[in-house]
Structure formats: structure tokens, C-alpha cells
C-alpha positions in Angstrom: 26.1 -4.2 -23.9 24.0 -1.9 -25.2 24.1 -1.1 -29.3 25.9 2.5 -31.0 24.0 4.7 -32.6 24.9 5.2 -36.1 26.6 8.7 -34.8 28.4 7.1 -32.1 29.8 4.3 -34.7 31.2 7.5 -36.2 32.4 9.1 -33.8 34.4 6.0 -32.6 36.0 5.7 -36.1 37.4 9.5 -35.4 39.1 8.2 -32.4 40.7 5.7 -33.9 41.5 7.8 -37.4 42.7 10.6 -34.6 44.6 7.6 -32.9 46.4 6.6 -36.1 47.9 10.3 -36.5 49.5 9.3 -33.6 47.6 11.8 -31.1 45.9 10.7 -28.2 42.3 10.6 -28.5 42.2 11.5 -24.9 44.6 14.4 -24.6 47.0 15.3 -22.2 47.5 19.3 -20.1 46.8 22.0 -22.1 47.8 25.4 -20.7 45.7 28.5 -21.9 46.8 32.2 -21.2 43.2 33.6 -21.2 39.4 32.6 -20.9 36.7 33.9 -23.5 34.8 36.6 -21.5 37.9 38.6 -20.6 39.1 38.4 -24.5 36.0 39.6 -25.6 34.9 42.3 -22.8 39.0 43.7 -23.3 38.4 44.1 -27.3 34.6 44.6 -27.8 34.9 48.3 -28.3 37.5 47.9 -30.4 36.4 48.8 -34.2 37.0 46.3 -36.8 39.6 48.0 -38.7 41.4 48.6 -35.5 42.8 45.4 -35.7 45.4 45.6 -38.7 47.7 47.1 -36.0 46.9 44.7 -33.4 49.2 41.5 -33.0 47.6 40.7 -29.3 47.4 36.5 -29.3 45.6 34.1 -27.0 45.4 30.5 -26.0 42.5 29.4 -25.0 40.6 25.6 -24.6 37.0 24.7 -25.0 34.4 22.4 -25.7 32.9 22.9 -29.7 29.7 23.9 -29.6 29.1 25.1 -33.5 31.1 24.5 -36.7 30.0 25.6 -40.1 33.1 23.6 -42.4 33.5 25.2 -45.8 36.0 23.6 -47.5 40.1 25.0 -46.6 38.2 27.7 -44.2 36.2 27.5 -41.7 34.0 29.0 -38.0 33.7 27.3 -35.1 33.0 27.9 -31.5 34.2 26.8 -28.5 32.6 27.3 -25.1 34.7 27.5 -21.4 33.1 28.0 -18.5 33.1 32.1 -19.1 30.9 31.8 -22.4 31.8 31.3 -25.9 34.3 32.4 -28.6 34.5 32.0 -32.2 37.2 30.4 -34.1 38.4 31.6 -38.0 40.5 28.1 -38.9 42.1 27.9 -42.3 44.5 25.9 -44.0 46.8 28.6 -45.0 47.4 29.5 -41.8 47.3 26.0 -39.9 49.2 23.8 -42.9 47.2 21.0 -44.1 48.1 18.1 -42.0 46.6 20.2 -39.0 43.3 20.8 -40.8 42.5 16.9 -41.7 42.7 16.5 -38.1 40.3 19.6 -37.3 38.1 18.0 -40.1 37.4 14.9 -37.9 36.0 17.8 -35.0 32.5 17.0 -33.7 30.6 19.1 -31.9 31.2 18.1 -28.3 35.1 17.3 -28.8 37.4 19.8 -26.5 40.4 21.0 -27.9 42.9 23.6 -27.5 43.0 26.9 -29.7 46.2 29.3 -29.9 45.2 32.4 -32.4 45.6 36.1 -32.9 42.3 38.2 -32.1 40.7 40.0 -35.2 36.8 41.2 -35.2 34.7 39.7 -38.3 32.8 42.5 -40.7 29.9 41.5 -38.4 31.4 42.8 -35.5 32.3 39.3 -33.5 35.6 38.9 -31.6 37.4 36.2 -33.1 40.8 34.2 -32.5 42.1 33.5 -35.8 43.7 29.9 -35.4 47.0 29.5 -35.7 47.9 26.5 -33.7 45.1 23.8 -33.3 45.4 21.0 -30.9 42.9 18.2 -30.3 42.2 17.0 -26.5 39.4 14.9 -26.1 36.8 13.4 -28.1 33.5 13.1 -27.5 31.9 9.6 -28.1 28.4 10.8 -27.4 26.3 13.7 -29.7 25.3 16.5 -27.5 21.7 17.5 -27.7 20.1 19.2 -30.4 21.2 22.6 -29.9 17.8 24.9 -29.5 16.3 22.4 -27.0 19.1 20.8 -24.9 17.8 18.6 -22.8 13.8 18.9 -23.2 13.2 15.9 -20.7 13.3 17.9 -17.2 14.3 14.3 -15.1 16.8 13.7 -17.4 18.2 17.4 -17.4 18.7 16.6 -13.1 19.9 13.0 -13.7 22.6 14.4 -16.7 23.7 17.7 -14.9 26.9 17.4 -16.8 25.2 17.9 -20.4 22.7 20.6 -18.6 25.4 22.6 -17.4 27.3 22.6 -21.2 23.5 23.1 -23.1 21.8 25.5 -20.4 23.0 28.9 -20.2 20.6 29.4 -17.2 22.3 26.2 -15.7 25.7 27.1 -15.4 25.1 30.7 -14.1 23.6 29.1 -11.2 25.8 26.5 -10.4 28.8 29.8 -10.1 26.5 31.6 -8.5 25.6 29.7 -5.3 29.2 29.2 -4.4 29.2 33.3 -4.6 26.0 33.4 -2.6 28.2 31.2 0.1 30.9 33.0 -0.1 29.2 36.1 0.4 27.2 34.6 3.8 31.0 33.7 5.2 32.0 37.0 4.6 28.9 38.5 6.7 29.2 36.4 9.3 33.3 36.8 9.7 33.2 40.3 9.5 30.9 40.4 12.9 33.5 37.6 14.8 31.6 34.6 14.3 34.1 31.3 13.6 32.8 28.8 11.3 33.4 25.5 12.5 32.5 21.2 11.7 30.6 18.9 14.1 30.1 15.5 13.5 27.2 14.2 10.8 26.7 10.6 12.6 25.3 10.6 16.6 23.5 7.8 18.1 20.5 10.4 18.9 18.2 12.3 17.2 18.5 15.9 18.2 18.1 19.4 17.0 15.0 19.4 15.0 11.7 17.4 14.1 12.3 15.3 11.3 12.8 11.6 10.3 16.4 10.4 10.3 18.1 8.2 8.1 19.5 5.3 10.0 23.5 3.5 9.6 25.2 1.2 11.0 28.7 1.4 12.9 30.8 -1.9 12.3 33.6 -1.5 15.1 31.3 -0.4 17.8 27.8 -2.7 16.6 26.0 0.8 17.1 22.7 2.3 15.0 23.6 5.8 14.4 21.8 8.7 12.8 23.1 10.7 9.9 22.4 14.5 11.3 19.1 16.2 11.1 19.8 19.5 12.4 23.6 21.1 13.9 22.1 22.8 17.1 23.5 21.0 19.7 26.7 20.5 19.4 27.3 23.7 18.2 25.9 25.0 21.5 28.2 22.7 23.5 31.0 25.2 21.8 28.9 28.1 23.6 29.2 26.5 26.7 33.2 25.7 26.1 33.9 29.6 25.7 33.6 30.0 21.5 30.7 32.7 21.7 29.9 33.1 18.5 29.9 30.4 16.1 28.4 29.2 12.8 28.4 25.6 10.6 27.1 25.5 7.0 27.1 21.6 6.5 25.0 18.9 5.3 21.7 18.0 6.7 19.8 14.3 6.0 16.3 14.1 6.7 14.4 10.9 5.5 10.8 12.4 4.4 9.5 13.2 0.8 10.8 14.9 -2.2 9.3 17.8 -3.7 10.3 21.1 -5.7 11.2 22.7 -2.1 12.3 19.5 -0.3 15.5 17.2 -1.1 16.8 14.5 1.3 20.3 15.6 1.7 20.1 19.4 2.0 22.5 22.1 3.2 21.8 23.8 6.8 23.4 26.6 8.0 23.2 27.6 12.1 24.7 30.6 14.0 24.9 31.0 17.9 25.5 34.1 19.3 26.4 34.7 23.1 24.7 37.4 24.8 22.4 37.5 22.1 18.6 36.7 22.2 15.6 36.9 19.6 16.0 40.3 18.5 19.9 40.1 17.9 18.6 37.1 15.5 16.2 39.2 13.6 18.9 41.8 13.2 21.6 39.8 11.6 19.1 37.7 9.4 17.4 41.1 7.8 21.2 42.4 7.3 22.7 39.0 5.8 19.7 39.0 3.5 20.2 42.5 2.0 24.1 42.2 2.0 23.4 38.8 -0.1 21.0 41.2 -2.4 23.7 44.1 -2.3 26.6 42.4 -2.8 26.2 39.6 -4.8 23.0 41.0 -7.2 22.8 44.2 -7.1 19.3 44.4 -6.1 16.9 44.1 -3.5 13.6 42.9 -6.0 13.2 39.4 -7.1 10.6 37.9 -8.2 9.9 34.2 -6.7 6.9 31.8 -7.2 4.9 34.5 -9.4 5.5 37.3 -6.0 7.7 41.0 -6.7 9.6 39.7 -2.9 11.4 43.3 -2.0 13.7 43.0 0.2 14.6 46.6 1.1 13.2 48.4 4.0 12.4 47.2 7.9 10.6 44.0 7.6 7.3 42.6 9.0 7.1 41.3 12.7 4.0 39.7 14.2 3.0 37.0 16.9 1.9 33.5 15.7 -1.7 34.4 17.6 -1.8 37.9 15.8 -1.5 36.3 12.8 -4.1 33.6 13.4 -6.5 36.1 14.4 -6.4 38.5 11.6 -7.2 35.4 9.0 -9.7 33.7 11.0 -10.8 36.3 14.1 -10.2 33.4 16.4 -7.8 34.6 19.6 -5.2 31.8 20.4 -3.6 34.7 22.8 -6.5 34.0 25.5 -6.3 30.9 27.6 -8.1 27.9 26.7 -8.4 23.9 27.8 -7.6 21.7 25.3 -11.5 20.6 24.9 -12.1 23.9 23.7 -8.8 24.0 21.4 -9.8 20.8 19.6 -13.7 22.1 19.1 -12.2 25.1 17.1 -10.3 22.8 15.3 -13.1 20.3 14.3 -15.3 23.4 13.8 -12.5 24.6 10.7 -12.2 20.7 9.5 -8.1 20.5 11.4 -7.4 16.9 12.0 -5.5 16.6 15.1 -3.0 13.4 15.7 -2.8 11.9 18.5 0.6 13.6 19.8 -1.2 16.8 18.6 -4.2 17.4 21.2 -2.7 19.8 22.9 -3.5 23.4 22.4 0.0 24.5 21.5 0.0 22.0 18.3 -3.5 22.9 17.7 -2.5 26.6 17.5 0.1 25.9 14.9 -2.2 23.8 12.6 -4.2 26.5 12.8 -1.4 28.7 11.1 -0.3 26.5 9.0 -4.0 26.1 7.2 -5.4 29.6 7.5 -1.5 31.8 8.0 1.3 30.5 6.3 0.7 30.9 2.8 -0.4 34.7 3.0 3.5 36.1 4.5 4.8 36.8 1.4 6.8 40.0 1.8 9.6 39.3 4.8 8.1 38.5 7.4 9.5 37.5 10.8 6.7 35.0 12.7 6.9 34.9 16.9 5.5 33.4 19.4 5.4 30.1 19.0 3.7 27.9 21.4 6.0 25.8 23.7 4.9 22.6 22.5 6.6 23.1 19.3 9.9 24.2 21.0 11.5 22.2 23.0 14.7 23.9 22.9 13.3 27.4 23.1 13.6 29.7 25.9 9.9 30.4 27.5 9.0 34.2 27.2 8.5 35.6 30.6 5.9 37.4 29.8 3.5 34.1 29.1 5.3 30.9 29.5 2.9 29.0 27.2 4.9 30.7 24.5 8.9 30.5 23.4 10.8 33.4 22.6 11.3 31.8 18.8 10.8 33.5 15.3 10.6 32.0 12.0 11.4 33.5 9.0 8.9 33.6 5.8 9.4 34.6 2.4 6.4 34.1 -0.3 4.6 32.1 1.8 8.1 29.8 2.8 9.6 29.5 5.6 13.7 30.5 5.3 14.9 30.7 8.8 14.2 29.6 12.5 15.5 31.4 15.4 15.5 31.1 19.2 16.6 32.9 22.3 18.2 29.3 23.4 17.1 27.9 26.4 20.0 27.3 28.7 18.4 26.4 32.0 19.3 22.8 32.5 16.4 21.6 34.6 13.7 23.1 32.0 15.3 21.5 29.3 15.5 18.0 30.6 11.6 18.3 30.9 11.2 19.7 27.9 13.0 16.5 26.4 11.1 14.3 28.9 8.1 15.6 27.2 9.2 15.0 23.7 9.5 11.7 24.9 6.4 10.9 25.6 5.2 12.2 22.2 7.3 9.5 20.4 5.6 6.7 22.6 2.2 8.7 21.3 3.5 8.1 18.0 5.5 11.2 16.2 8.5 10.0 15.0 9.7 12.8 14.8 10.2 13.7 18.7 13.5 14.4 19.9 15.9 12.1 22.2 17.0 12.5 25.4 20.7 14.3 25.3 22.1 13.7 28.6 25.2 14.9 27.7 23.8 18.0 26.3 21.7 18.3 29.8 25.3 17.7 31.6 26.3 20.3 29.5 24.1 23.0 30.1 24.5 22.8 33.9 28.2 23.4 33.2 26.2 27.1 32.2 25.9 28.3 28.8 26.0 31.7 28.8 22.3 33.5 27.5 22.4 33.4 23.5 20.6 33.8 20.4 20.3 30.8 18.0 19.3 30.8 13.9 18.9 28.1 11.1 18.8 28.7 7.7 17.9 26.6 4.4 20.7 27.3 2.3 19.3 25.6 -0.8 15.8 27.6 -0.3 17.9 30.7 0.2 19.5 30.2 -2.8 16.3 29.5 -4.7 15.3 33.0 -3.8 18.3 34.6 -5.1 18.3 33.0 -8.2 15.0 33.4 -8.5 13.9 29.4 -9.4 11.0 27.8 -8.4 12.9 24.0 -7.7 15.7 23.3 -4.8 16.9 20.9 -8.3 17.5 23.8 -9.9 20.2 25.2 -6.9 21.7 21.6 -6.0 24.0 20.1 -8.7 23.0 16.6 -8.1 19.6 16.1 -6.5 18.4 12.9 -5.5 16.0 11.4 -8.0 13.2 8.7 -7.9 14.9 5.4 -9.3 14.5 4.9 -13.3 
């Protein structure tokens, strides 16, 4: 057991001083009849003298953040989750017996506040206290107040205490849910139908990425906690849904870093009838309703770039791009010799699942391209390689009809006119296949029922995924998918 502080021995005493009052150190309900911010936004014009012909009371409930004791008066402040209000408690007002037991207050205790509002000479709006009841004590001292939690592991590992000490913190814990919300809204309003498929399959489908593995007890089975949502949700094209959407969590077993997290949040649309350019169109609009609706603004600055969001955005080919950073064109045909001496000529190492000129071509962008699309910029024509669930353009079937998204350099979205022809796809997988046994372990299965599926018909549609956490990082303008998820997942102590 590990030993108190000298604070915490105090602190424990109170509990059991509080105890022998006969109140519960630990409280019980508390109703209030108002938060702080609306108090305080309905009576912040109103002039301190005002308030001699104002009776208006509250009840309100909070954690103490501040108290300055002086003697039979005193301040204190108590924070909810709208912000903070300060507390005139006196004696006179309470009785005495009521203000030994606010005299064993620490900061960190919750309790519940029922007062009439005034406005101090200073021009604060106050509730003076006029019933005071304690609700929980806290055992533990919160941070030192100007600093909070200076450790930044520790502010992740103790989200609780960040989200009472960090301002910054707390806003952006309300404001993803809003930034959620807001997406559903979009996507409702145009007749998609949000919907759940399963998170365990016994394949590994839908994206390139490692999976974690499980174990099913009943049926003896390895199964796979979800990379990616795409195919079942295009099973519910196939079965007549048209247009439907899943924002759900995603598991993908690779590293951690300020834009990566284990257990993320996906989001994935299908539209029927739809193809690549019915994809671009609702992306560019659900990013500036997001900006409209929930900020109020279409500028934000992200990973030291002014992103502006306004306007038609950026569209260019995967080879176009290539070419302008390096001259080299991807666009004319090539044998794979020739591929792999432009990439030793600009130092690319190429795996062994990679000698292929479509791979080659997206190393190249990844070195010399990806890092310079910093205003929106939506990225096509991607070699077919790279997309084995891609529709082929007609024009030149060595390239997909697929776009990605980028945003200061980051990729935010990847879209597809979805392939649908049954026979095309099973190859497609077939090839994936033999990339695993080549050694990427991050190759595709073969879905057979998906296959069975598809020559049912699914109808010609437009496909999207988007990185919820990275969206919100945009939004809220942080540089760490930490800052945007409440409880990361963190290195072991």
C-alpha cells in the first residue's frame, strides 16, 4: 500500500470530521436549477447597483477550484462543466454550524451551492450563498493551479484531472461530439442511413493494415478485430440500402505517433449511382458545413499552415503531381526494369511485394509529393496495384478511379468509384494474395462471400473513408490525435 502524503492525511481527517457531523462524505443527488455560463451570460450587463431590486436565486453544483477563507466571510469558486462561478459565503447568512462544515472545504471537494445573484464592486457575477451543502470530498490535491498537469504523459494517462485543470482540454472534449453531430446531420439531410456492422470477422478486408488478432471460445476460431468498414457496408448496397454510412471503431495493430492511435474512429459512406466525382462533392461540402456550422469559419491554422477551406479545391493526378516535383512522367508506359532504375536512381527502397511499377509510382509520391498538398487537395489516379477494390478507369486501366484527400500535407479521406464487377475483383484479391506470400502483411484476404455478393449485382456507386480523429484534429486546430481522443492508448509505465 502505498504511503499518504501529509495533505492526503488531511484531507482523510476531513472525511471523517465531515462523517461525524453526520453527512456523508460521499454525498447523495443534488438537483441544480441552472449551470454557471447561462447565470452569468443572463446578468453580465446588468450594473452592480442593479441588483438591490433583484431577488433572482439559483442552485447550482461544482467542483471548488479557489477559496480565499477570511474569517466569518469568505470567496470561493466552483467550476461545472460550463465554466466557473464565484461564491460570497458568510456566516450571517449560512448560521454557524453550516460554515464549520464549509471550513473543512478543499479545493477539489464538489458540493452544492443554493444563493441569490449580486455582482461584487469589481464587476463579477456572484451567487451569494445561502444554503451550502457538501457532496463529495476529494482525497487527492489537484495540481498546482497555474501549471495543471506539466507532465504531458501524465496529462493523457489522467484525463480526468486534465479535463478539470485545462481549459483547452475540456473545450475539445464538447467539441468533437458537436463536430459528430454535425457530420450526421450532413449526411441525413442528403438520405444516407447510418447503420452498425460487426467489429470481429475471420478475414482481413477493407484496407492495408495489420490486424489485431482474438480468439472465439464457442466456435475455436482466430478472428480479427476490424480494420476498415467497406465491405460489409457494400453488402447493404447490393441488398437495396443505396446510400449508407458507419462512423465506428477501427483497430489497426502498427505504431503510435502524434497522428496515429491503435483504436481509432473511421467513418465510410456508399452512395449508389454515385462515382468519384459525387465523392469529391460531398467531402468539399461536409468539410465547409463542419467549418460553417460548428466554427464559424473556414481558416484554421494546423501544423504551423493558414489551411483555408473556402473556395473550389485543388484536383490533380497522382502522375501530375509526381511530375511537377521531380519532372519524371509516371503517365507514360514503362517495364518494371525501368520503374525500379528511377527508383534506385532517387535512393527509393523497393520491397519485395513492391517491384511493380504501380507501388514504385506511389513511393515516388510519397517521398517527393505528399508533404507539399497543403491547401485541400483532392489526389487521383492511383495506380491499380494499390487498389484492389477500386474501379479501373476506362480511359487507362493501369489506374483506378480513386482520390485521396490531403490537408497540410495529411491525408483525411479516401474515395473510390467501387468496383462492382465480380470477376475483376476476385483477381484483384487473387493478386493481393500472392503479395502476402511475398511478404506484406498487410494484403487483403480472399472474401468469397463478398465475391458471391457482388455477382448478386451491386448497383454502380461511389465509396469514401474518413479519419474522424484527424478530422477533428483539424478543427480544433491540435497538432496530437491525444489531444481529440479522451483516452489514448499509452506506452506501459
Amino acid at each position: 500500500m502505498r504511503e499518504f502524503t501529509d495533505q492526503e492525511l488531511i484531507r482523510r481527517e476531513k472525511a471523517e470530521k465531515i462523517r461525524e457531523m453526520g453527512i456523508d462524505p460521499y454525498g447523495t443527488r443534488f438537483d441544480r436549477t441552472a449551470y454557471n455560463l447561462e447565470i452569468k451570460e443572463k446578468y453580465q450587463d446588468v450594473e452592480h447597483d442593479e441588483f438591490e431590486n433583484i431577488n433572482d436565486e439559483f442552485t447550482v453544483a461544482g467542483r471548488i477550484m479557489f477559496i480565499r477563507k477570511m474569517g466569518k466571510a469568505s470567496f470561493f469558486t466552483i467550476q461545472d462543466k460550463t465554466g466557473k462561478m464565484q461564491i460570497y459565503i458568510s456566516v450571517n447568512d449560512i448560521g454557524e454550524e453550516t460554515y464549520n462544515l464549509f471550513k473543512t472545504a478543499d479545493i477539489g471537494d464538489i458540493v452544492g451551492v443554493r444563493g441569490k445573484v449580486m455582482k461584487t464592486k469589481t464587476g463579477e457575477v456572484t451567487l451569494k450563498c445561502l444554503e451550502y451543502t457538501h457532496l463529495v470530498k476529494a482525497l487527492r490535491p489537484l495540481p498546482e493551479k497555474f501549471h495543471g498537469l506539466t507532465d504531458i504523459e501524465e496529462r493523457y494517462r489522467r484525463r480526468y484531472v486534465d479535463l478539470i485543470m485545462n481549459e483547452d482540454a475540456k473545450n475539445i472534449a464538447f467539441t468533437r461530439p458537436k463536430i459528430i453531430r454535425c457530420i450526421q446531420n450532413f449526411m441525413d439531410g442528403r438520405g444516407f442511413v447510418e447503420v452498425e456492422t460487426p467489429v470481429l470477422s475471420t478475414l482481413l478486408t477493407g484496407a492495408s493494415a495489420r490486424p489485431f488478432t482474438t480468439h472465439h471460445n464457442t466456435q475455436d476460431l482466430e478472428m480479427y478485430l476490424r480494420i476498415a468498414l467497406e465491405l460489409p457496408l457494400k453488402r447493404l448496397l447490393v441488398g437495396g440500402m443505396e446510400a449508407v454510412y458507419e462512423i465506428g471503431r477501427t483497430f489497426r495493430n502498427e505504431g503510435m505517433d502524434p497522428r496515429h492511435n491503435p483504436e481509432f474512429t473511421l467513418m465510410e459512406a456508399y452512395l449508389a449511382y454515385s462515382d468519384l466525382e459525387g465523392m469529391m462533392e460531398l467531402t468539399e461540402n461536409m468539410f465547409k458545413t463542419i467549418a460553417k456550422d460548428v466554427f464559424g469559419k473556414y481558416v484554421f491554422n494546423w501544423y504551423g499552415n493558414e489551411i483555408d477551406l473556402s473556395g473550389s479545391w485543388k484536383r490533380v493526378s497522382m502522375v501530375e503531381a509526381i511530375k511537377e516535383q521531380t519532372g519524371i512522367d509516371f503517365k507514360k508506359e514503362m517495364t518494371v526494369e525501368e520503374a525500379m532504375q528511377l527508383a534506385r536512381e532517387h535512393g527509393i527502397e523497393v520491397e519485395s511485394h513492391q517491384e511493380n511499377v504501380g507501388h514504385i509510382i506511389n513511393l515516388f509520391f510519397e517521398k517527393y509529393v505528399e508533404d507539399t498538398l497543403i491547401q485541400p487537395t483532392f489526389l487521383y489516379g492511383h495506380p491499380v496495384e494499390i487498389s484492389p477494390l477500386t474501379k479501373r478507369n476506362p480511359e487507362d486501366p493501369r489506374f483506378v478511379d480513386r482520390f485521396e484527400l490531403f490537408i497540410g500535407g495529411k491525408e483525411f479521406a479516401n474515395a473510390y468509384t467501387e468496383l462492382n464487377d465480380p470477376i475483376d475483383q476476385l483477381e484483384r484479391f487473387e493478386d493481393q494474395l500472392k503479395e502476402k506470400e511475398l511478404g506484406n502483411d498487410e494484403a487483403n484476404d480472399i472474401d468469397m462471400d463478398f465475391v458471391e455478393a457482388l455477382e448478386y449485382g451491386m448497383p454502380p456507386a461511389g465509396g469514401i473513408g474518413y479519419g474522424i480523429d484527424r478530422l477533428c484534429m483539424l478543427f480544433t486546430e491540435q497538432d496530437s490525435i491525444r489531444d481529440v481522443i479522451l483516452f489514448p492508448q499509452m506506452k506501459k509505465k
